[in-house]
N, C-alpha and C positions, 0 to 999 in steps of 0.2 A: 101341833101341826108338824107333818113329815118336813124334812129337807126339801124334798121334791117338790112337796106341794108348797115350798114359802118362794122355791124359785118359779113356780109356776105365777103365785102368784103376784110377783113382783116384775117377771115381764107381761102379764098383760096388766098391771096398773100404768108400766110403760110406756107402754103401746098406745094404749089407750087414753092418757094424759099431753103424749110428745107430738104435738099437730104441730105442723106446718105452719110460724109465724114471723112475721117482719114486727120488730117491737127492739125497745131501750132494753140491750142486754148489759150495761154498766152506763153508771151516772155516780153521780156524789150529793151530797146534801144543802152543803154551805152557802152560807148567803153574805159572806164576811168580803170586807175588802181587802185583806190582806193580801199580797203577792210574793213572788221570788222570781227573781230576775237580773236585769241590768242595773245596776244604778241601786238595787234595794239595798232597803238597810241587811235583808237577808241573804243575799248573794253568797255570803260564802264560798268564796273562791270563781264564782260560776262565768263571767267574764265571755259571756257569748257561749261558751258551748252546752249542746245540746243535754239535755235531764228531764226526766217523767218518771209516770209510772208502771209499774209490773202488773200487770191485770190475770188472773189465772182464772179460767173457764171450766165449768165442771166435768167436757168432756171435749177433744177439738173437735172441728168443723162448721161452727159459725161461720158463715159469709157475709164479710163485713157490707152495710148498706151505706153509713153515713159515719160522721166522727164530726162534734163539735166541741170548744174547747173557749174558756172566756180567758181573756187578758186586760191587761192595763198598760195603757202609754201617756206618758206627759205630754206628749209632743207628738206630730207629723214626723213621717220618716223613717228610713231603716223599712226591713221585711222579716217573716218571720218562716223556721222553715219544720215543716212536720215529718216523723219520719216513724214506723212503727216495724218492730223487729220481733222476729220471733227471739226467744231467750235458751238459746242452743250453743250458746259460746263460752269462752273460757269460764273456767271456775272461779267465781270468786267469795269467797268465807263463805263457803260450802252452799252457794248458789247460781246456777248461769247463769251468765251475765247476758245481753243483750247481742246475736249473733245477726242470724240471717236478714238482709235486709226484706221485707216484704211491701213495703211502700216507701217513697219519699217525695216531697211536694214539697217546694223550695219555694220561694219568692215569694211569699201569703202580703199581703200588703196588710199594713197598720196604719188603724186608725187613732184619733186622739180619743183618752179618757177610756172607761170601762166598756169594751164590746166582745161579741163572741165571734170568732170564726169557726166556718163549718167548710167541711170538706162533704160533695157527696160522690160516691165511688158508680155508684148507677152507671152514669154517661160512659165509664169508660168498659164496664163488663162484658161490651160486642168485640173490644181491640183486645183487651186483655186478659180476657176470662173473670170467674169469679174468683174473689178473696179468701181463702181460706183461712181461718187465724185456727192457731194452735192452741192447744191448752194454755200455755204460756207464752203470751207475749205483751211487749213493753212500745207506750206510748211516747212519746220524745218530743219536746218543742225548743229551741233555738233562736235566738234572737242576732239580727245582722244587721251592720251598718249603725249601730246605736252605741255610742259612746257610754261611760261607764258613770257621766254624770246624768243620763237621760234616764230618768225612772222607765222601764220597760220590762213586765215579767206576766208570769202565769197566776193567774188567780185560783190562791189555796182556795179547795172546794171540800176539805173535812172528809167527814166517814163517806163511806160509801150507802148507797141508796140500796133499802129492800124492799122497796114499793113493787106489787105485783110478783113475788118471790111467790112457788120456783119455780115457773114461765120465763119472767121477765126480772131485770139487774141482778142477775144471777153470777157476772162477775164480782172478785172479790181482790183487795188490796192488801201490802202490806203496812204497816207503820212507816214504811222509809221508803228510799226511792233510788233508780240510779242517776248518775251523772258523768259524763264522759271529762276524764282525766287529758286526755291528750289524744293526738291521731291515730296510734295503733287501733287493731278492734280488738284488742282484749282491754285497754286503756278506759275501764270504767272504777266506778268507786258504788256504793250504798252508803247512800248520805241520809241523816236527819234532819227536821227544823229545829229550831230552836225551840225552847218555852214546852207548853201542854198542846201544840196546833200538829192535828195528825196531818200525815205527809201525803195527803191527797188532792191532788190539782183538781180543779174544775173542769169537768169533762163529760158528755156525753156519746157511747158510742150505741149505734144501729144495726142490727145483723138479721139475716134470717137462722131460725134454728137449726142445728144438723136433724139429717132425718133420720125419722122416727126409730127406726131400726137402730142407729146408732147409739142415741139415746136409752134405748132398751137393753143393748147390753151392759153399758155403763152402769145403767141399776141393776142387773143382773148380775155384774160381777162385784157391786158394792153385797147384794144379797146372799151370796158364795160365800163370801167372807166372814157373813155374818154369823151364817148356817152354821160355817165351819166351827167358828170360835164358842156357840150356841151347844155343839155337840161336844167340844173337848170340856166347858166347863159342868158337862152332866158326867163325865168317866168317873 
């Protein structure tokens, strides 16, 4: 097969694959009670400030629908706050850190024992336009008002989910996650858990797909690459 014809044929497999759909583009698997939080034995250092995780998209222009996320609290009280950033910011060991803010939603109230909150971005799409998330960006939850004896954190949620791949959970994590060091915005760290528990909170996020066109040349220019490297190893 010519160059021509494998780019030919990889934008209309494109094309013709990238429909227009509202569906789970990033979840995780875990069913474990585990946390990291306030008051955990896992905290590590975390003491109320915000940490999540880096989710990278295969191409930008997702527009976020929904975002739900499970937690644990021992008790009534305190709030918890979300906040999701594009990862445009300083460099840190040789990755960006957590920059632009593109949402934040403060006050989530907590419940007692294991529940999930959900954020749906719907309502507000007429005041604010749609979401667009970037290739790269980072989920964040925060815990306020909770003292450091009150069990309070995010339930690890393990690997990430490939169910319905490559439609849907199409986002992808890494082993670690960040955590905010202190108030500057470059003042983050990439932390690990402890033990063998990968560093993936419980999380479901919602989006429609970028369009179709966009998605085609993402495989198109994955196909480029391919050709190219395809021809230098025939010289």
């Amino acid at each position: 097969m010519t160059q021509n014809s494998i780019l030919a044929a990889a934008a209309a497999l494109a094309l013709s694959t990238a429909s227009v759909f509202a569906g789970t583009i990033y979840s995780t698997t875990g069913t474990g009670t585990d946390i990291y939080g306030v008051g955990t034995s896992s905290a590590n250092g975390h003491y109320g400030r915000e940490f999540g995780d880096q989710i990278t998209m295969p191409v930008a222009g997702y527009q976020l629908s929904s975002l739900s996320f499970d937690y644990y609290s021992a008790s009534l009280g305190g709030t918890m706050n979300l906040n999701i950033y594009a990862n445009d910011g300083a460099l840190i060991n040789g990755f960006k850190a957590p920059g632009s803010v593109l949402l934040s939603v403060p006050g989530i109230g907590i419940s007692q024992g294991y529940n999930t909150a959900k954020f749906d971005y719907a309502p507000y799409i007429a005041q604010y336009g749609a979401l667009t998330l970037p290739k790269d960006f980072t989920v964040t939850v925060s815990f306020s008002g909770a003292d450091t004896l009150s069990d309070k954190g995010w339930v690890i949620g393990g690997a990430e989910s490939t169910v319905g791949r490559p439609h849907q959970n199409v986002g992808s994590a890494g082993g670690d996650f960040w955590q905010k060091t202190g108030s500057g915005g470059s003042d983050w760290a990439l932390r690990a858990l402890n033990g063998t528990q990968e560093a993936n909170f419980k999380m479901s996020i919602t989006a429609n797909v970028p369009e179709p066109t966009t998605v085609a040349l993402g495989v198109v220019g994955a196909a480029f690459v391919g050709a190219a490297a395809l021809r230098r190893n025939r010289r």
